[in-house]
C-alpha positions in Angstrom: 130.9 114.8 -85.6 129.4 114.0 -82.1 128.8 110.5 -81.1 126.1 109.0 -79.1 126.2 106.5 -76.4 123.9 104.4 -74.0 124.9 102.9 -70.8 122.0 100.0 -70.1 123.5 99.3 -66.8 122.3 102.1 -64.9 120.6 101.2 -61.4 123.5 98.4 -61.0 126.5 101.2 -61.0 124.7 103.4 -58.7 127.7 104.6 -57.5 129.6 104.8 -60.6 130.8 108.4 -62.0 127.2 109.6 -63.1 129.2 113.0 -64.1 131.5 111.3 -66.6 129.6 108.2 -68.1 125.7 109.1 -67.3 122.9 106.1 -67.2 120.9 108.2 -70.0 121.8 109.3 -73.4 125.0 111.2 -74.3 126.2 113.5 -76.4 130.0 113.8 -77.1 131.6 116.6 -78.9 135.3 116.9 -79.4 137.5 118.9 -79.2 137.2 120.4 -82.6 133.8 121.2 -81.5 133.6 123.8 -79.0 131.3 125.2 -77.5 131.8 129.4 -76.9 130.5 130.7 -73.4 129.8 134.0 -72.2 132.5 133.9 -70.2 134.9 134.7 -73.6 136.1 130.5 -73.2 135.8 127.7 -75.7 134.7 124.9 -73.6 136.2 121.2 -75.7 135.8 118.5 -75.6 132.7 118.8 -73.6 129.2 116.6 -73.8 125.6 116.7 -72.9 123.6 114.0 -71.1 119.9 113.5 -72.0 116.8 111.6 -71.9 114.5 110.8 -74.6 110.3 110.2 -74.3 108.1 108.9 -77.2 108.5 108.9 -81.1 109.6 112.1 -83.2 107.6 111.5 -85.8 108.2 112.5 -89.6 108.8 115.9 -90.2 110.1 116.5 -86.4 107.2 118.8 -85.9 106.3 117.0 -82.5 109.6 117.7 -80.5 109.3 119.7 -77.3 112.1 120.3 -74.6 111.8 120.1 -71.2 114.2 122.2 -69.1 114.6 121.5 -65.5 115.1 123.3 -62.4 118.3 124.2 -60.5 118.9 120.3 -58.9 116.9 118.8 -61.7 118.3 116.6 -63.9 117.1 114.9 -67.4 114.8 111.9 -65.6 112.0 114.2 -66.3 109.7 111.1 -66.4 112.0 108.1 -65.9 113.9 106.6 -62.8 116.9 108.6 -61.5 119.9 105.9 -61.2 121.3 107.3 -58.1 118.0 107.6 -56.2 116.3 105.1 -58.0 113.4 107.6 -57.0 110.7 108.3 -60.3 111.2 110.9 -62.7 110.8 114.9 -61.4 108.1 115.8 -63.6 105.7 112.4 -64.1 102.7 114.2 -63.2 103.2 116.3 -66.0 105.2 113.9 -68.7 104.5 110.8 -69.9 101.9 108.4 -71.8 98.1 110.2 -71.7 99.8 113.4 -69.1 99.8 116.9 -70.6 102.5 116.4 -72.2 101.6 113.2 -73.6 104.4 110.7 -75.1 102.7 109.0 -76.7 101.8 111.8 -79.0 104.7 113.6 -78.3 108.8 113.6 -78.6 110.5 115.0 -75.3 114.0 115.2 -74.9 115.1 116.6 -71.1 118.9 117.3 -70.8 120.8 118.0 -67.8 122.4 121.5 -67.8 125.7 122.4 -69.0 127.4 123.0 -65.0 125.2 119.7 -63.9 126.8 116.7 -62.1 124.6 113.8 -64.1 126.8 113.7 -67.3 126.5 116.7 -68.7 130.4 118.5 -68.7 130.5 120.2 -65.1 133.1 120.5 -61.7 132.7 117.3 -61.3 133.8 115.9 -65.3 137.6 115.2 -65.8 139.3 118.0 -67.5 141.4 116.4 -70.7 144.5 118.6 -70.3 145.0 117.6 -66.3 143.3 114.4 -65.9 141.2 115.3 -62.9 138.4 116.9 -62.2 137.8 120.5 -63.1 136.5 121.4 -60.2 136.9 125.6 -59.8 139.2 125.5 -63.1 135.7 124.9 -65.4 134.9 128.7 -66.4 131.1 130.1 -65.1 128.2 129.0 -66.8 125.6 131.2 -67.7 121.9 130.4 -68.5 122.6 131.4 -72.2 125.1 128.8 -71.8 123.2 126.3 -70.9 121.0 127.0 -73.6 123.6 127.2 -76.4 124.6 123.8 -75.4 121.1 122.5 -75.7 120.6 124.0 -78.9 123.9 122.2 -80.1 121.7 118.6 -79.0 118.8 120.1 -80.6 120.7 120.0 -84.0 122.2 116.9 -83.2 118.9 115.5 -83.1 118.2 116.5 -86.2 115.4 119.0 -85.2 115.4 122.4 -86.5 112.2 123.6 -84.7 110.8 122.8 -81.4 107.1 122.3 -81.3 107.4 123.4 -77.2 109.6 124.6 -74.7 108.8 124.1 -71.5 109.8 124.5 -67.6 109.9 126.0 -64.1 112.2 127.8 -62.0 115.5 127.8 -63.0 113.9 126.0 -66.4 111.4 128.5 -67.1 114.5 131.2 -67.4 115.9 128.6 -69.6 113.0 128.8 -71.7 112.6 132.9 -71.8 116.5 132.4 -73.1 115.6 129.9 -75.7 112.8 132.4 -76.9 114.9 135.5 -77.1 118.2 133.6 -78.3 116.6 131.5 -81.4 112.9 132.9 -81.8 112.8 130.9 -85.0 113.4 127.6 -83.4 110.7 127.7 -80.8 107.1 127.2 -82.1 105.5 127.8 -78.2 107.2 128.7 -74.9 105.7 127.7 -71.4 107.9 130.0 -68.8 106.2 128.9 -65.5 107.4 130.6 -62.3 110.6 132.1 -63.2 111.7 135.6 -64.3 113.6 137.5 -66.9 116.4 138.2 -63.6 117.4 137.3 -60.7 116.3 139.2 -57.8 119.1 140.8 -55.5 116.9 138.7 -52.5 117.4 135.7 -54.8 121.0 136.3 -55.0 121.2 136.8 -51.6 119.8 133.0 -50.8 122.0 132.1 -53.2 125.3 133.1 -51.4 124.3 131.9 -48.4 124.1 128.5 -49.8 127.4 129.0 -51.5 129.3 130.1 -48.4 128.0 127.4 -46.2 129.4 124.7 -49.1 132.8 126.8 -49.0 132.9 127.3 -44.8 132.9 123.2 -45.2 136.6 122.2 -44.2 135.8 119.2 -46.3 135.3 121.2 -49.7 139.0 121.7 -50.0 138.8 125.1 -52.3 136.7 123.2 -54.8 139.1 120.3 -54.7 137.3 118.1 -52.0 137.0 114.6 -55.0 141.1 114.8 -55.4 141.2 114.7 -51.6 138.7 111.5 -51.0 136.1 114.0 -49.0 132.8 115.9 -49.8 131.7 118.9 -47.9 128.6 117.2 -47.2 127.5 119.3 -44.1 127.8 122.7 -46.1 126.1 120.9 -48.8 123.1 120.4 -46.7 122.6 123.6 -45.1 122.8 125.0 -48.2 120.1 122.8 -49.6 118.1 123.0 -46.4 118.0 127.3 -46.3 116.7 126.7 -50.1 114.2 124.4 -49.5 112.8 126.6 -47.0 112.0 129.1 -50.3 110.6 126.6 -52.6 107.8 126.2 -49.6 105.2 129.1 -48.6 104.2 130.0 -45.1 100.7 128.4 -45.1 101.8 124.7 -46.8 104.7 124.7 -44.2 102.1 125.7 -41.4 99.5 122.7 -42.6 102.1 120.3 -43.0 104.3 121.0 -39.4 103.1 123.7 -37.7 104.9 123.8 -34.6 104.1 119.7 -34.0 107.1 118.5 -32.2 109.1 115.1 -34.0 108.6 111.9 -31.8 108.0 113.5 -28.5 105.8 114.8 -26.1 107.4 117.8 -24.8 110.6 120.5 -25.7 114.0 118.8 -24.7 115.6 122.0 -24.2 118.4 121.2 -26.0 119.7 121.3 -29.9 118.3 117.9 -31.5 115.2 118.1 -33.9 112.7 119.0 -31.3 109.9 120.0 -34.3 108.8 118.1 -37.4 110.1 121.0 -39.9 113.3 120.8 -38.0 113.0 116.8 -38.9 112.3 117.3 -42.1 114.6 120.0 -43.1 117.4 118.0 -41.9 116.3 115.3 -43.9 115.8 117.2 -47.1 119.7 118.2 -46.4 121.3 114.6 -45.9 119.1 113.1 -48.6 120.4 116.0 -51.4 123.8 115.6 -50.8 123.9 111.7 -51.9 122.4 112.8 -55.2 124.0 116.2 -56.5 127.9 117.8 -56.3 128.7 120.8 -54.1 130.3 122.6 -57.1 127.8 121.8 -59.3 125.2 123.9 -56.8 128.4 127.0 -56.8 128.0 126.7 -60.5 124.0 126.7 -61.4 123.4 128.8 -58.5 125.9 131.4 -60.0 124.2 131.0 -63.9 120.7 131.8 -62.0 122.1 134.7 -60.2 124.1 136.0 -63.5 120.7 136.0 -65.4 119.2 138.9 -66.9 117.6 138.7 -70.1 116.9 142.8 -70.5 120.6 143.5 -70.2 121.3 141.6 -73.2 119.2 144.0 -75.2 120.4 146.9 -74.3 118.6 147.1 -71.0 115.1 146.7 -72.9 113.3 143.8 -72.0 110.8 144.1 -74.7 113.8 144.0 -77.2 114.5 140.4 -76.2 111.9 139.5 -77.8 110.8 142.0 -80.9 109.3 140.6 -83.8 108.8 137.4 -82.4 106.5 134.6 -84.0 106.8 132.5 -81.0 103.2 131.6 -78.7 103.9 132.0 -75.3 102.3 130.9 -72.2 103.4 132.5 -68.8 102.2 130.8 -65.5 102.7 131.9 -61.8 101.3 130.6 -58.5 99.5 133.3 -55.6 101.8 132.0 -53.0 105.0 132.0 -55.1 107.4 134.6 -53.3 110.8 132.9 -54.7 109.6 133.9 -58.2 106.1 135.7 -57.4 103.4 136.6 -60.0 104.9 140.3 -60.4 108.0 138.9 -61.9 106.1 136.9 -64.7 103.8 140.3 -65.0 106.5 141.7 -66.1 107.7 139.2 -69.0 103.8 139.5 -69.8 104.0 143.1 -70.3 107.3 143.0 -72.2 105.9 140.4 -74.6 102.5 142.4 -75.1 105.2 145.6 -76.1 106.3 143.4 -78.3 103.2 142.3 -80.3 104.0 138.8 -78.9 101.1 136.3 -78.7 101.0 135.7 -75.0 98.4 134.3 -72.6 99.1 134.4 -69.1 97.2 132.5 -66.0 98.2 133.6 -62.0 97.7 130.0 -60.7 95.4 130.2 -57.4 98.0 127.2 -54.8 98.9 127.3 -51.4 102.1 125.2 -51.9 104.5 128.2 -53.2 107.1 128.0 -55.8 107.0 124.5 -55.5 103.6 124.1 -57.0 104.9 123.6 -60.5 106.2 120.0 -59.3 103.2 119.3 -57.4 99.3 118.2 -58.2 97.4 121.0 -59.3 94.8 120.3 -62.0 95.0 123.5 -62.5 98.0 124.0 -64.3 97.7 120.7 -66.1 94.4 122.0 -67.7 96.0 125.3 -69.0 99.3 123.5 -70.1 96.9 121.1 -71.9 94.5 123.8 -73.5 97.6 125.5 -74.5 99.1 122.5 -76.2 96.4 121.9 -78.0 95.9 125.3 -79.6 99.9 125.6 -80.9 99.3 122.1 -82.0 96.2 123.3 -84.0 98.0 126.7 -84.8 100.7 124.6 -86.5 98.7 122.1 -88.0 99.7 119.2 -86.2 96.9 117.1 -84.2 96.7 116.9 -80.6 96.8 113.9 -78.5 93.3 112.3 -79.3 93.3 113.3 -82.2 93.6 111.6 -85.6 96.7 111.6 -87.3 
């Protein structure tokens, strides 16, 4: 049987092996255990880290899991030990939020190709002592989800009230839906798609070739060698960045403003304040997440595509499904914009699914489902509170 363990020490090992023994919650399973990929492998021993909010209560009817997004991590709503920054998602999670812990039981795992504890590049591989590096097989989404289901049952749940995230997460929770219908009560999908777009791809690769043109990255072996290709690493995070934002928030925030001078230099340094800030965005990342890790999730987005699992019929992926669903995109989303979650809406609806779907009005781009807008938190919450009432649970405020 898995084991769980609990490092307490977690901000004073900042710089221990996050990847091997996490600061959260972890799930071991041996080697007897496997778990079976897409990719045809059995991945053992292997292990999952995760992070836990709130009470499950009785009957485990109050569980909801948060997925997170492609350099997220399971400090949805708690301090991240290498940062020591808050949690991603604290707008949205925690005591009296939308997702309310004090009424509810959120568990937030880091994904299966991750670098915070869940098995990934950067874990030790049991049959050579080191790293795996390139040698751990391609993760898929499904993956990631099949390994989150194994956690799931290891907590004991069999149904999850809510499944819930953005991005990277949101395809996460499209796969949960299609994959084990009966297991998940009410989906939240917010701006994220059934497949990856070839443009999306295409960002993707760039990101991945600038980690690999890093003479530092070693073909994948750059921790065996004492270096990190932290220069790739950050032009690959800084050309993403760049997509998370839209036009208009990255025109109110910089416009062409120059950084701590009067006038151009007319040379290479960070003449503007997006230049600035990019760069900073870049160097910041790189002390936080693994350069294979972003090979590996970036790969599992670009891989995704729920309709050719059914035959090429997205509507298939989800027939005869008793799941509620909830689809939310943002106006000036054009990573993953509204047409993409139109198109899960109308694949649902041809499956008799019970779907609402809102088209969030933001200026901030794709990534307006981290940010402040009470928007979002009021339909999240309305939702919540009609699936709690449509299974016959209360909602927070109301009497148990």
């Amino acid at each position: 049987m898995p084991t769980e363990s609990k490092n307490p020490e977690a901000l004073d090992h900042v710089k221990a092996n996050e990847a091997e023994a996490p600061s959260s919650r972890l799930a071991r399973f041996s080697a007897d255990e496997p778990l079976e990929l897409d990719s045809g492998v059995q991945l053992a021993p292997w292990q999952i880290a995760y992070e836990t909010y709130g009470t499950l209560n009785a009957d485990k009817s109050n569980a909801i899991l948060v997925c997170h997004a492609l350099t997220g991590d399971q400090y949805v709503a708690s301090t991240n030990p290498v940062t020591g920054k808050p949690g991603w998602w604290e707008l949205m999670v925690g005591p009296g939020k939308p997702i309310d812990t004090n009424h509810y039981f959120v568990v937030c795992a880091n994904v299966l190709g991750g670098c915070l504890g869940t098995t990934g590049p950067a874990s030790i591989n049991v049959e050579t002592g080191a790293p795996y590096g390139l040698d751990l097989p391609v993760i898929t989404i499904r993956d990631m989800v099949r390994a989150q289901a194994r956690l799931v049952d290891f907590l004991g749940i069999d149904t999850l009230f809510t499944v819930i995230g953005g991005s990277m997460g949101g395809m996460q929770v499209l796969q949960w839906a299609a994959s084990y219908p009966e297991r998940v009560f009410a989906a939240v999908p917010i701006a994220a798609s059934a497949r990856h777009t070839s443009q999306n791809i295409a960002f993707h690769e760039v990101g991945r070739q600038a980690i690999m043109a890093d003479p530092n990255w070693c073909g994948g072996g750059y921790i065996g060698e004492g270096v990190r290709p932290t220069k790739g690493l950050a032009v690959a995070r800084m050309a993403a960045h760049v997509t998370y934002m839209s036009d208009e928030s990255l025109h109110q925030k910089f416009g062409r403003n120059l950084q701590d001078r009067d006038r151009l230099t007319f040379g290479f340094d960070a003449d503007f304040q997006i230049e600035s800030y990019l760069r900073h965005q870049g160097m910041t990342f790189v002390d936080r997440f693994d350069a294979n890790s972003y090979l590996y999730v970036t790969r599992a987005m670009d891989y995704f595509d729920l309709a050719h699992e059914f035959g090429g019929s997205l509507p298939a992926a989800f027939a005869g499904t008793k799941t509620r669903f909830c689809v939310m995109s943002f106006t000036s989303d054009w990573l993953f914009p509204t047409s993409e979650s139109r198109s899960v809406v109308k694949a649902l609806n041809a499956a008799a699914a019970n779907v609402s779907f809102v088209e969030i009005e933001s200026d901030r781009g794709h990534d307006s489902f981290l940010l402040d807008v009470p928007e979002m938190f009021e339909t999240i919450q309305g939702f919540m509170t009609g699936a709690a009432h449509a299974r016959g649970i209360p909602a927070p405020g109301e009497a148990d």
